[in-house]
SEKOL-771578 format. One record per atom (N, C-alpha, C): y, z, x. Coordinates in steps of 0.2 Angstrom, whole numbers, plus 5000, padded with zeros to 4 digits. Layout:
SEKOL-771578
YZX;...
END
This chain:
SEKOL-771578
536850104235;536650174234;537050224238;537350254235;537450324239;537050384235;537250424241;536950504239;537450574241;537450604239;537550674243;537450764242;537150774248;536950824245;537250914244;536850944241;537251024239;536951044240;537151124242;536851194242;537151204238;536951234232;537251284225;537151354228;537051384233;537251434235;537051464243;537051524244;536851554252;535751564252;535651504254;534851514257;534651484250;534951444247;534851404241;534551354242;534251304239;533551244239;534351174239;534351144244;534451084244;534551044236;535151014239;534850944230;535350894231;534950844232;535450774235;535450744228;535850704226;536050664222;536250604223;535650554220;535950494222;536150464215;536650414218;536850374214;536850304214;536850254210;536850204210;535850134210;535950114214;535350084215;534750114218;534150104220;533750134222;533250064225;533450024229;532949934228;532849964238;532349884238;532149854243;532549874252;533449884246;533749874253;533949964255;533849994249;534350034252;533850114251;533150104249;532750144249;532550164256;532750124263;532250174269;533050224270;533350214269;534050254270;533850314265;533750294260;533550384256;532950404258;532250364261;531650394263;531950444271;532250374274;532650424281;533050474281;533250484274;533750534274;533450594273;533050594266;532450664264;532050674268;531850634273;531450654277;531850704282;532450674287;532650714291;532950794285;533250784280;533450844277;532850894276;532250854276;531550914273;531450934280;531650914288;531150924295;531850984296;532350964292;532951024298;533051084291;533051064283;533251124280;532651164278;532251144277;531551184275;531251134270;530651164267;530051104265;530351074258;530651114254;530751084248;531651064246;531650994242;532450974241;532250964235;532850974230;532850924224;533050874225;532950824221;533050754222;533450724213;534150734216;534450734207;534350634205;534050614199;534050534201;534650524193;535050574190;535350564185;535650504185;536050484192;536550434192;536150384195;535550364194;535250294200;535350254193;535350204193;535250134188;534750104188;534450094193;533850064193;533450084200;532550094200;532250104205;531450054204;531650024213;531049974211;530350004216;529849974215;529250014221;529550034227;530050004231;530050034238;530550084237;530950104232;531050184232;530650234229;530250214224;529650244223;529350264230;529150204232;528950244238;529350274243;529750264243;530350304247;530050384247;529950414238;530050464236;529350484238;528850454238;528250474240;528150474246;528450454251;528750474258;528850554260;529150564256;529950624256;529250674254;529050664248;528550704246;528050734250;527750694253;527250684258;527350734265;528250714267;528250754273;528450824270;528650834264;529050904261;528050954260;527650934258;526950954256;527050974262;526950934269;526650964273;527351004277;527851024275;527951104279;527651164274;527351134268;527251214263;527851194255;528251154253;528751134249;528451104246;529151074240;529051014235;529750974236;529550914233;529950864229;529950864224;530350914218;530550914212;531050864210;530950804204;531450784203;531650784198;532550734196;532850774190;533050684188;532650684182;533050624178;532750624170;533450584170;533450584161;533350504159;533450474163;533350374160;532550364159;532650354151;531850334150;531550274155;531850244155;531850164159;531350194167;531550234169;531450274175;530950314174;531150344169;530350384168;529750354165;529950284163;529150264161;528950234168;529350214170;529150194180;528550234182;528950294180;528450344183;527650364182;527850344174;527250354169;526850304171;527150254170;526550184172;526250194178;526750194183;526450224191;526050254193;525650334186;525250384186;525450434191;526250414192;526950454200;527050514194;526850524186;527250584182;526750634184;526150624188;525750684189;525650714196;526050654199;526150694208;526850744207;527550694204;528050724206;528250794199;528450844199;528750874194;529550844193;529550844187;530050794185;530450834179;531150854180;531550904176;531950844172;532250864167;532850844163;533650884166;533450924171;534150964174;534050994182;534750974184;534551004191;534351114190;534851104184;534751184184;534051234182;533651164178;533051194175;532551184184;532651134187;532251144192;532451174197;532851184199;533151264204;532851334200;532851334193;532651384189;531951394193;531551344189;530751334191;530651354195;530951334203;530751354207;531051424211;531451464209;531551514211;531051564207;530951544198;530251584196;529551574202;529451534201;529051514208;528851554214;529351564217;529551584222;529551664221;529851704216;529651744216;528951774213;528551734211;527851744209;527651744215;527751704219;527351744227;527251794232;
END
């Protein structure tokens, strides 16, 4: 698995990008990484899963991890995938009513800066 992450602009929303696998070995590395990125950059990151191939429970949990410390500074965990294979994971999991789940990084930076100005 790798990842890396973007600022699309100045005081913009994080959004890391992983790619490849999401399993057993290589999920505490993405849980440890969202995590320290949600404690230093602010509460909320996109999380792009366009490019992962496969994810098994312990990166699911990984992302329910992530989610859980982003909720408690005031944030979210928005994620962005297009693999049906992936997203029935989620469906099955009853994980499509915890996480908000975009078809684009763009549509969810959208969303959340509508958001953010409704406040």
């Amino acid at each position: 698995m790798e990842f890396s992450v973007s600022t699309p602009g100045a005081g913009a929303v994080p959004v890391v990008a992983v790619n490849g696998e999401v399993d057993v070995y290589s999920a505490p590395t993405l849980r440890d990484s969202l995590t320290e990125l949600l404690e230093t950059r602010g509460g909320t990151v996109v999380v792009d899963l366009t490019d992962v191939g496969f994810l098994d429970s312990t990166g699911l949990g990984a992302l329910v991890a992530a989610r859980t410390t982003a909720a408690s500074a005031g944030g979210s965990l928005p994620l962005v995938c297009t693999h049906q294979r992936i997203l029935k994971l989620f469906t099955i999991t009853g994980l499509d009513g915890v996480f908000r789940i975009y078809d684009s990084v763009d549509r969810a930076l959208s969303d959340l800066a509508g958001s953010a100005a409704e406040s």
